[in-house]
N, C-alpha and C positions, 0 to 999 in steps of 0.2 A: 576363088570365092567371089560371088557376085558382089557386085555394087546399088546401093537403091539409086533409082533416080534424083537429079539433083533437088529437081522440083519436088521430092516424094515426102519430105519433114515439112509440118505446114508449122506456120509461125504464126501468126491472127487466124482468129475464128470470129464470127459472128455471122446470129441467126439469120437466114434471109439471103445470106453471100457464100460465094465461093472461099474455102481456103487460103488465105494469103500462105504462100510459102515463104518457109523458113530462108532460103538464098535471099528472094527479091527483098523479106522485111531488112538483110545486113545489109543489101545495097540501097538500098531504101536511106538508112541511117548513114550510112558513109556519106551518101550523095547530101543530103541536109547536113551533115556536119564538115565538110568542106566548105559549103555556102554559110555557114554558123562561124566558122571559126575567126574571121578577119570582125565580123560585128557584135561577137558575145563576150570573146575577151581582151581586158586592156594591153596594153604597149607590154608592161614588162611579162606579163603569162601566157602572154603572143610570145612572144623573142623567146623567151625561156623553153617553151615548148617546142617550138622550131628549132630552138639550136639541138635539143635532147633529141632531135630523130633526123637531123642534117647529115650525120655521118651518110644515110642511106638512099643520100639524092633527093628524091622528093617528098621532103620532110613532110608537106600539108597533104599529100596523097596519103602517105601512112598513118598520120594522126589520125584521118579520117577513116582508114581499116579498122584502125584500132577499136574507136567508136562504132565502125559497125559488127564487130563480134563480138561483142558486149552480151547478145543473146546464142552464143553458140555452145551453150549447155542445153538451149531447147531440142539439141538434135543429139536425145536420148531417151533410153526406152521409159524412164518416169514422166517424161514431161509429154514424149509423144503418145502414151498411154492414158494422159486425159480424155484424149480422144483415140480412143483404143482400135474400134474398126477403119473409122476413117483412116488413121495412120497406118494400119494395117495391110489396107488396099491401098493406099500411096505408096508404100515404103515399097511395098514385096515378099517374097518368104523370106528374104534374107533376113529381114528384122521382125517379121511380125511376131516368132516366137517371143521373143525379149520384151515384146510391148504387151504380149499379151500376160506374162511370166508374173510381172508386178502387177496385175490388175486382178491375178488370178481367186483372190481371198475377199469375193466379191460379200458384201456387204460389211465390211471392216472397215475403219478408217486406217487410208494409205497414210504414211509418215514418209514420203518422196522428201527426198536433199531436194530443194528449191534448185531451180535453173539457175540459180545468182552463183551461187556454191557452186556447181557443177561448172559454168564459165572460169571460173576462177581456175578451176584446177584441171581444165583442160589449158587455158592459155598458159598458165607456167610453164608446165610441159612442154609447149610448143614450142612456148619462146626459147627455152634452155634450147632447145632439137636446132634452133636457127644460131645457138651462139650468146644468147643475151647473157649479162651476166646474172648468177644466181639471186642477187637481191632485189636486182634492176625488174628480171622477169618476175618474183613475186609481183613487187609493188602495182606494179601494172595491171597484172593478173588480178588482186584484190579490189584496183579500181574499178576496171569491169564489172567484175563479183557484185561489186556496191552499185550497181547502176541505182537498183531500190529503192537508196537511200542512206543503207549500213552497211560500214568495209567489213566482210570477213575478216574474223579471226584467222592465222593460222594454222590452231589446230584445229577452227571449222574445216579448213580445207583440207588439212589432214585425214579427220575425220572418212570426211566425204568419198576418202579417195578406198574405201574398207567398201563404200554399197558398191559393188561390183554391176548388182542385177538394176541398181540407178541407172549409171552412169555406161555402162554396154561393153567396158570394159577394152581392150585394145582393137576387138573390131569396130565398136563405133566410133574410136578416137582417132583409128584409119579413116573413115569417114567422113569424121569431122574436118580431118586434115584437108582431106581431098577438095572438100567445100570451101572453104578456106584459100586453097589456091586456089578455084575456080572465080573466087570473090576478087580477087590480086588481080589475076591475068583480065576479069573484062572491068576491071576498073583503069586499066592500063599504067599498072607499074609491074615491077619485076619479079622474079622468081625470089621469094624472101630467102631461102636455101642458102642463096650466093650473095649474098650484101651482107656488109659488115658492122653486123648486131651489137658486136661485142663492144662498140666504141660506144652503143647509148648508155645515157648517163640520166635519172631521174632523181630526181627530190623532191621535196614536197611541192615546190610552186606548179610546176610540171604536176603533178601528181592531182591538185585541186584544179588545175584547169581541164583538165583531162577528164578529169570526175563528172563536172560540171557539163562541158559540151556532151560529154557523152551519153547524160541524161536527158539534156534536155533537145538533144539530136532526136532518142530514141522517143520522147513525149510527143514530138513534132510527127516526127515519120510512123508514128504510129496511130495517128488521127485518122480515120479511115474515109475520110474526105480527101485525105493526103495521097492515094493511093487508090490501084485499079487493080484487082486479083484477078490474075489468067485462068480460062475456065479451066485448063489441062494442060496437055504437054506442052512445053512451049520454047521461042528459041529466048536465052538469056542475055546475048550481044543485044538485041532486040528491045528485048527489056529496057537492060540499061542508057540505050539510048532513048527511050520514052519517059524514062524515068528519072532523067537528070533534068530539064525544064519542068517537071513538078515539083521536084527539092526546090528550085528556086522562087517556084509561085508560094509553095510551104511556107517556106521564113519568112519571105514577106506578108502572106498572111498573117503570120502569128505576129508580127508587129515587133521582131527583135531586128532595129536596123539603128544606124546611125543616126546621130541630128550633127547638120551640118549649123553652125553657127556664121556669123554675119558676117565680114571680112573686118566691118569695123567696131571693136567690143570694148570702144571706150565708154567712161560712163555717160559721156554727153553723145555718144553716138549710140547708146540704149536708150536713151533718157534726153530725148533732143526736146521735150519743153519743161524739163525740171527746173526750176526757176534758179537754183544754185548748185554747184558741186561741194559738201561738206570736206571740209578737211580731213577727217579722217578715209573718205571718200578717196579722195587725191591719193595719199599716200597709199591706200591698199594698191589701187591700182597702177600704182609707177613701181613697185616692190613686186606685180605679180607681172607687171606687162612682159617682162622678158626669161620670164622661166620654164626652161627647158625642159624640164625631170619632173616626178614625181615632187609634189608642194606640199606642206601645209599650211596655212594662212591663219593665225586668230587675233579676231579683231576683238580688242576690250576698249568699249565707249557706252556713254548713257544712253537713254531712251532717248528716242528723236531726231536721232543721228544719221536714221537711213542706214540701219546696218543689212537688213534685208534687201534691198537694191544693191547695195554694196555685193553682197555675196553673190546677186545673181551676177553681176559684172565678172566680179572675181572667175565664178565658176565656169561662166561661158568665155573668159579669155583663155584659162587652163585647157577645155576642151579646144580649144581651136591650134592654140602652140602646142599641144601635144599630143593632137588627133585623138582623142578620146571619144567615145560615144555617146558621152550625154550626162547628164546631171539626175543626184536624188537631193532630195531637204528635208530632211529629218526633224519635223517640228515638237514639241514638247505635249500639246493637245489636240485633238479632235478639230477644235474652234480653229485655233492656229491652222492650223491643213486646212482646213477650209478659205481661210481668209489669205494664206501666201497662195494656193492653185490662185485664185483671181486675180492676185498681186503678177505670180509669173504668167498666167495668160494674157493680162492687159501689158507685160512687155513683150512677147510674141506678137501682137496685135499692132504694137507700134512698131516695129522691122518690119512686121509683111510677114512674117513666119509663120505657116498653118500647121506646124508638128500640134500633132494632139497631147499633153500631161496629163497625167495618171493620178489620181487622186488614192490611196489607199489608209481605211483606215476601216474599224469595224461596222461604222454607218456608213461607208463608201461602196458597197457593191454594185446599188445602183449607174456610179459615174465608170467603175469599171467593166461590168461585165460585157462585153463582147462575144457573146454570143458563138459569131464567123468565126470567133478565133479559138474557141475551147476545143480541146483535144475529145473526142469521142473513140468509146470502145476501147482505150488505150489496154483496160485490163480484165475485159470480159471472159479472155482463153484463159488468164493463169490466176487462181485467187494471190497469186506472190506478187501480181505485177503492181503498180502503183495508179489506176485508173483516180481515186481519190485526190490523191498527191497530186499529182498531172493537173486537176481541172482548179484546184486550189493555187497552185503556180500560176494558172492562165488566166484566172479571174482576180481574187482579191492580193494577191501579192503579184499580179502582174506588174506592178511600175518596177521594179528590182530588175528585169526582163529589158521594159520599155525602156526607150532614151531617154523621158524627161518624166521623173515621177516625184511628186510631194505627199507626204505622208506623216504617220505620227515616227515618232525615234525610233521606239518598239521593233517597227519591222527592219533598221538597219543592225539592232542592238543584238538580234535574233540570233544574225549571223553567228556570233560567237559564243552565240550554247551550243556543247554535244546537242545535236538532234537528227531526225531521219533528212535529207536532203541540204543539209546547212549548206555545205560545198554549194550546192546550185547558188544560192544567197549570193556568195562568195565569189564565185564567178561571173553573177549577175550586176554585181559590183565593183567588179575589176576595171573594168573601162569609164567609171562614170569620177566625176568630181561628188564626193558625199558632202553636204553642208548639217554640221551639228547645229541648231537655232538655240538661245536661251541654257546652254552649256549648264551654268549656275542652278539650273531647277533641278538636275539630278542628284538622287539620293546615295548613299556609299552603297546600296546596293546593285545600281545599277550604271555607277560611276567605277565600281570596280569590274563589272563585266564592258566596260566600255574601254578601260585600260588596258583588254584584252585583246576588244575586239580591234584597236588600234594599232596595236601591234601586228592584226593579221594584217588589215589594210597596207600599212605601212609594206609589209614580207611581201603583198601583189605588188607593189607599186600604186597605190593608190591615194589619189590627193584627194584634201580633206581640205575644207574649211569652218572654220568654230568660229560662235559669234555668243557677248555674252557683256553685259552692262555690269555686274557685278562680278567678277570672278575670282578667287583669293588666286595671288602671284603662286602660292606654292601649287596651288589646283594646275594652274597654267603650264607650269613647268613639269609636273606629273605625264599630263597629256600631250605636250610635248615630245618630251624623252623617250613613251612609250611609241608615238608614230616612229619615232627617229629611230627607237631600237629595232624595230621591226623592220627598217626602209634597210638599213647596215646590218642586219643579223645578229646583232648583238643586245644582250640583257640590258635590263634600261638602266641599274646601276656601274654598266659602262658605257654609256653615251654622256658625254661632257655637258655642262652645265647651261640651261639656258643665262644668254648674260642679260644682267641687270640692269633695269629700266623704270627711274621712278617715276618718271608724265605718265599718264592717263588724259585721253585716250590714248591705245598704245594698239601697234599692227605687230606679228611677230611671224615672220617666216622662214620656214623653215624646209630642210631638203638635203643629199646629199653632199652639199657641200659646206651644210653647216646652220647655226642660225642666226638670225638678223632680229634686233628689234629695233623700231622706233618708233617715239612719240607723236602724236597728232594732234593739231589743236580741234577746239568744241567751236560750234556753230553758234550764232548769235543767240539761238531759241535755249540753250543750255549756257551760255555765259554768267556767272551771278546768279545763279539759280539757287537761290536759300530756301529751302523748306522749312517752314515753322513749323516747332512742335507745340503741340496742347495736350499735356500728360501729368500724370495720371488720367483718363476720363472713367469716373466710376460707372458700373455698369449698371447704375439704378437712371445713370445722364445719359445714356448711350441715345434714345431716343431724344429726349429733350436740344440734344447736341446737335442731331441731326435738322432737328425742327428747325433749330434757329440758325444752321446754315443756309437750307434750303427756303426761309422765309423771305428772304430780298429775289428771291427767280431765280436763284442760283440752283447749277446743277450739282448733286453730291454722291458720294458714293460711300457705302460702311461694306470692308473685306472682311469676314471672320474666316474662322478657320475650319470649321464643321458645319455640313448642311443645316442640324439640328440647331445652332445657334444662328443661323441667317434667317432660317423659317422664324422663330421667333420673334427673332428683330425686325422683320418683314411686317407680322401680323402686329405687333404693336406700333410702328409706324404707322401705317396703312388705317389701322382702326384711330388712332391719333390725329391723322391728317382728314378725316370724316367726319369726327369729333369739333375740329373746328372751324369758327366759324370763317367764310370767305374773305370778310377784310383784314383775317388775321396776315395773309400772305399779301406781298406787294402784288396791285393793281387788282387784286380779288381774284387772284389765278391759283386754284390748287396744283401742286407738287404732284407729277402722277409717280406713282410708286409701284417700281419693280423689283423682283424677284430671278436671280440665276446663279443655278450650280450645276456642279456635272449630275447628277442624278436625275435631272429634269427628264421629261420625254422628250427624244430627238427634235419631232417636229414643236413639241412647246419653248424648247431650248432655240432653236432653229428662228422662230418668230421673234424672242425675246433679244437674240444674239441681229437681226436685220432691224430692231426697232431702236438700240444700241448705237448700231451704227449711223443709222442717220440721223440721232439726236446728239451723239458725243462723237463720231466719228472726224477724221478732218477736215471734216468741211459740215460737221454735225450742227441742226435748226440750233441747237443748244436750249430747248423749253428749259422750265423746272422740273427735276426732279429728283428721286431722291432714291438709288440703285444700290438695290441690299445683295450681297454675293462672296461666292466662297473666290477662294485662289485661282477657280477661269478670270476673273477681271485684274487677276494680275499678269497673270501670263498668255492669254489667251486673243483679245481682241485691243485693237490700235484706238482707245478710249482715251477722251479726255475730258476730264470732268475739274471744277472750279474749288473744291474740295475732298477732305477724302478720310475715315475714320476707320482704321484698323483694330484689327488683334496683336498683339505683341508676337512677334516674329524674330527668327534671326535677323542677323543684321544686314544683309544681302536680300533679304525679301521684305524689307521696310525700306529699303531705297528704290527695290520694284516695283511696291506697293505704289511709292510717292509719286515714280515716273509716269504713271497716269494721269496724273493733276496739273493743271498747264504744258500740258503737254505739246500743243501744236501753235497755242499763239498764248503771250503772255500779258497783250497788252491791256492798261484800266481794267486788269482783274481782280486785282489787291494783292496780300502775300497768298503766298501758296504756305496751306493750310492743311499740317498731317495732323489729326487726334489719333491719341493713342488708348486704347483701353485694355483691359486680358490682366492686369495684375496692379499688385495694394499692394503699397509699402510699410511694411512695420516696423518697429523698435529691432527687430532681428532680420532676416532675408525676407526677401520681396514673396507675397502670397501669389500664386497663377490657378485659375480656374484650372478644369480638368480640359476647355478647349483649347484651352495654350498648352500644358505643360505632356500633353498624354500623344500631342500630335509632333512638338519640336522637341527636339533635346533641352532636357531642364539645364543645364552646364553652358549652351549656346546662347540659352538663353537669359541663364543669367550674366555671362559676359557681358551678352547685347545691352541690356536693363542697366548695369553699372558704368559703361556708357553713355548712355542717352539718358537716364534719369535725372543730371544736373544741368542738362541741354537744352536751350530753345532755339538752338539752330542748328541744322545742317548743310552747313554749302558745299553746294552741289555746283560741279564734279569734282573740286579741289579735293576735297576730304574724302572721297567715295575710296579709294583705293586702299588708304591709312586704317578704315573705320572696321573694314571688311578684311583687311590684313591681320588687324588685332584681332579680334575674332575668334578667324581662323586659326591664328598665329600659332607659336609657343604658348605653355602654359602662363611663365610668367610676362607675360606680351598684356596681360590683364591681371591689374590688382583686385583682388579680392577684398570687398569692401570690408570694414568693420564688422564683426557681427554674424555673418554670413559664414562663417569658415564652417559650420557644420553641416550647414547645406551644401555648400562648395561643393566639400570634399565626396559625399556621397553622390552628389550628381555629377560630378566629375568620374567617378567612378564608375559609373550607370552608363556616362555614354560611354568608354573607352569599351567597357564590354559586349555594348551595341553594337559598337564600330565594327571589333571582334568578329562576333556572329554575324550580322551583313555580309562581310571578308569570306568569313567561312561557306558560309550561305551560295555567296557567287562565285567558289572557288570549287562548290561541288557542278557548278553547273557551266562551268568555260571549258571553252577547246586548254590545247595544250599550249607552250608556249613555242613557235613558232620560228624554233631558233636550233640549231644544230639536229640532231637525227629526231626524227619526228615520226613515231611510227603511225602508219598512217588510220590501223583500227582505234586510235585513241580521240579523232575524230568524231566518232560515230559509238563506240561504247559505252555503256549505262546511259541511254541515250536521256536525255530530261525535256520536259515538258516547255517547245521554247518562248511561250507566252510570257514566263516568270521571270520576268524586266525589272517588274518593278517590288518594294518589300512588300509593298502592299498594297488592296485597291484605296483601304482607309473609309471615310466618309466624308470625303469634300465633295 
């Protein structure tokens, strides 16, 4: 029985070119996935993978096989039947029957098993033919399968293995074989026959790194800029030597390389004109300076502390002790991403470091797209192939790729939904230090897919550092145990206790050999730091309140909770401060008054956010004025303003709120001034508007409220940990005022059901847990939509 030529299965098409063949696209991909594999994944799914194919000498030659027959289902009579004559006259008579066979029911829709499917179940096969063992060679086989994005089912591959007139049956799986070793021999490793298969050993870590290069091997090498298609016969040794120096122009174009950091990563050697090193500052850095292993690091201190300098120090010491590839920052907003990129390019700028940082977020395309580096035609031959996916990797979630990317949380949190390509995420963030920012602003919806995704980080080896001015001790110890369980293999209700530390600020690290905490002292700008309250402020004073803060020049700010309550209070300000007359305000200077929430337009948000900063920023003119805004001017931009008039908030975002106000200097400003307004206290439980009570938990909030209702001070930082522990706390960690028990009880009730349904909510949409046999289509099955981060967009 004849043989087609090897060149004769084409593998890319596109209009205008010649055929790329099926051979050169697996060499294609092998050769970029050997050059992929030292810069894509971290230390431990490097080793793990290496050691899973050592038995057979050249572990990184074979991973790289592996990788490139990823598409060796395309060399069958359904897929080469897309292109029916062309494959026809390539292949020969031996196969042209077969291709023409499935095409024959000419105007029908064909229902072809997808090439994904077909790989799948030709490499099992093989693998078992070479010795592997039965479960090893699935797994593997499934990973291919999934280059896509989704691991075959088993009984998909089952299935599949019934189309006879698909799949070519055992003469094309002679065939394929053939192809196969002809891929072996001019890559120059061995006769797979004679090497000892049986000893590899896969599991999951293996399994996701695998997944991972293997796709984004195949996105790369399938850029048709990446590649020269022979017009016809041609010699294959040949090839291959032409076409190993373009894998390596490839990856470096696509911008997947390492960042070498500085040799010296102290913080005064980032930070050579910072005028002080913060104590808490010190202590992160002498706890991370010497760690060997997989880290996690969370720092809990107030505003002002320089906890973002802090982390970059942190994360760039980690990448250097532990050869890592690079850093992401996971910000909480839009604004935030925008304002740490500037923060970490003006520290690059001081070393001399010109790595470029990746900005991603949904108004970021512009700083990302790169053009040179997008994958073209990836999927114009197969509608199965991923051309979409591909250019969506290369563009807006390219920083997960790149060595140094800042972005919203969203796209690290992503990781950990079933979805098509997740693995890549995963792999993309195997080698980097991830930095959580503002920890505290996440909701149980997206705090319980993050306890998820922690635990996968933790199973790569991935260090993490969390940074967070409020954070309740039990939160901390949650996200703790969940890294830790993941790092040890073990459920987090058997990983031991983080140990007990009542100072605030406090550094807590942690790693395989266990955890560490201690205490840090505050900065001068944070010592004694008493915020006054003014509460109740009834909502008919909200303006009035505002007027006569802002009438001495002073700058102010009012947080609500709802766009629709800021507009409001916007336009009666604004028409107020019109209203009167000029000597009303010291030296005849009107208050100018702004307006900002996330709903804004980019560029109107974008003008109001640069006018922000240079008038309250740290080194802000400081005019008058009077900054009406949703919850961006708490979490969003490094503001400081001389007073400040909220909504009633839990109590971890009333000390957020506060840390805006004297924030950067304290001096001859008077006290620092929180108004509180959002709720009226009655002869029974406290009344809340619908903007307070419909956006926070009525239960948290009325903790909060019994609390601080008999308060006029808060000092700060002493009390921050105490206030936000209670809280949080146990039930009875908070007395229930007089009077109030009927409210209590039912909004006590309301949230625990909440909590419930969020739980539930993000337990339909997380991977699996990451711990003992982990099949690997559970992954990728009932795949969900991986935008859904958060419970809700709301209207702030």
């Amino acid at each position: 029985m004849g043989m087609p030529p090897v060149w004769g299965a084409w593998g890319k098409w596109s209009r205008g070119r010649s055929p790329h063949p099926l051979v050169c696209h697996l060499i294609d991909t092998a050769l970029v996935a050997r050059e992929l594999l030292p810069r894509l994944l971290g230390p431990r799914c490097l080793a793990v993978l290496r050691a899973a194919f050592r038995p057979l000498g050249d572990a990184d030659g074979w991973i790289a096989v592996l990788c490139g027959i990823h598409d060796l289902g395309k060399y069958s009579p359904t897929f080469q039947g897309i292109k029916a004559e062309l494959a026809a006259e390539r292949l020969g008579p031996e196969a042209a029957p077969d291709v023409h066979f499935v095409c024959k029911l000419d105007g029908v829709q064909r229902l072809d098993v997808p090439h994904g499917l077909l790989t799948a179940l030709h490499v099992k096969d093989m693998l078992a033919s070479w010795g592997v063992d039965t479960v090893v060679a699935s797994d593997i086989a499934v990973v291919l399968g999934g280059h896509h994005g989704y691991f075959p089912k088993g009984s998909a591959v089952a299935q599949a293995r019934t189309a006879r007139n698909d799949h070519g049956g055992q003469k094309w799986a002679r065939w394929r074989d053939a192809m196969v070793l002809q891929v072996v021999d001019h890559l120059g490793l061995g006769d797979p026959r004679t090497l000892p298969w049986s000893q590899v050993e896969f599991g999951i870590v293996a399994a996701v790194s695998l997944a991972g290069l293997t796709t984004v091997s195949d996105w790369i090498a399938s850029d048709e800029s990446n590649y020269k298609s022979p017009d016809g016969p041609f010699d294959l040794a040949e090839y291959v030597r032409v076409a190993r120096p373009r894998a390596v122009d490839a990856v470096v174009k696509a911008g997947v390389q390492r960042w070498t950091p500085p040799v010296d990563t102290s913080f005064r050697g980032l930070n050579p004109t910072a005028p002080d090193v913060r104590p808490v500052q010190v202590v992160a850095e002498r706890l991370a300076a010497d760690r060997r292993g997989p880290t996690m690091v969370v720092v809990e201190a107030p505003t002002g502390e320089g906890k973002t300098l802090l982390a970059f120090q942190v994360a760039t010491t980690l990448v250097r002790n532990l050869e890592l590839s690079g850093v992401y920052v996971g910000m909480p907003t839009k604004a935030t991403s925008n304002q740490v990129l500037d923060e970490f390019e003006a520290l690059l700028e001081r070393i001399g470091d010109t790595t470029g940082v990746h900005l991603v977020h949904s108004d970021a395309r512009a700083h990302l797209a790169e053009r040179d580096t997008e994958p073209s035609d990836v999927g114009r031959d197969d509608p199965h192939d991923g051309d979409a996916a591909a250019r969506e990797w290369f563009t807006r979630k390219k920083s997960l790729l790149a060595s140094l990317g800042i972005g919203t949380v969203d796209q690290v949190v992503r990781a950990g939904i079933r979805s098509g390509h997740g693995f890549v995420r995963l792999a993309g963030l195997s080698g980097k230090v991830v930095v959580f920012d503002e920890v505290h602003a996440y909701g149980v919806h997206m705090s319980t897919l993050l306890d998820r995704l922690l635990m996968w980080l933790g199973r790569l080896g991935v260090s993490v550092v969390m940074l967070s001015a409020t954070l309740p001790t039990r939160r901390r110890d949650e996200l703790v145990r969940a890294w830790q369980a993941g790092l040890t293999g073990r459920r987090s209700g058997m990983v031991a206790a983080v140990p007990a530390c009542e100072g605030y600020p406090r550094v807590t690290v942690a790693g395989e050999d266990g955890v560490a905490v201690q205490e840090a002292g505050v900065s001068m700008i944070n010592q004694g730091r008493d915020v006054v309250l003014d509460h109740p402020v009834p909502a008919e004073q909200v303006v009035s309140w505002l007027l006569d803060q802002a009438r001495s020049g002073r700058g102010v700010a009012a947080v609500h909770n709802t766009v629709a309550r800021a507009k409001r209070t916007y336009e009666e300000v604004d028409a107020a401060v019109a209203r009167l007359p000029e000597e009303y305000f010291a030296e005849g200077v009107r208050p100018v008054v702004k307006l900002i929430h996330g709903q804004m337009d980019r560029v109107e948000r974008s003008d109001v956010e640069e006018w922000l900063r240079r008038g309250f920023g740290p080194r802000g003119s400081r005019a008058p004025a009077i900054v009406v805004g949703t919850q961006v001017l708490e979490q969003s931009l490094d503001l400081d303003f001389d007073a400040m008039l909220i909504d009633l908030a839990p109590m971890d975002l009333v000390i957020q709120r506060a840390g805006r106000v004297h924030r950067h200097n304290r001096k001859q400003r008077g006290p620092l001034l929180l108004g509180i307004t959002g709720v009226t206290d009655t002869d029974g439980a406290p009344v809340f508007p619908p903007h307070v009570h419909t956006i926070y938990s009525r239960y948290i909030l009325l903790r909060t409220w019994a609390l601080l209702r008999h308060r006029t001070v808060i000092r700060c930082p002493r009390e921050v940990p105490a206030l936000v522990d209670t809280v949080y706390g146990p039930a009875e960690a908070v007395t229930c005022p007089s009077g109030w028990e009927t409210t209590w009880r039912q909004a006590e009730a309301a949230h625990r059901a909440h909590g419930h349904r969020q739980v539930d909510r993000a337990a339909n949409l997380y991977l699996p847990v990451p711990v003992g046999e982990v099949a690997l289509e559970q992954l990728s099955e009932q795949p969900q939509d991986p935008r859904r981060t958060r419970e809700g967009k709301g209207n702030r």
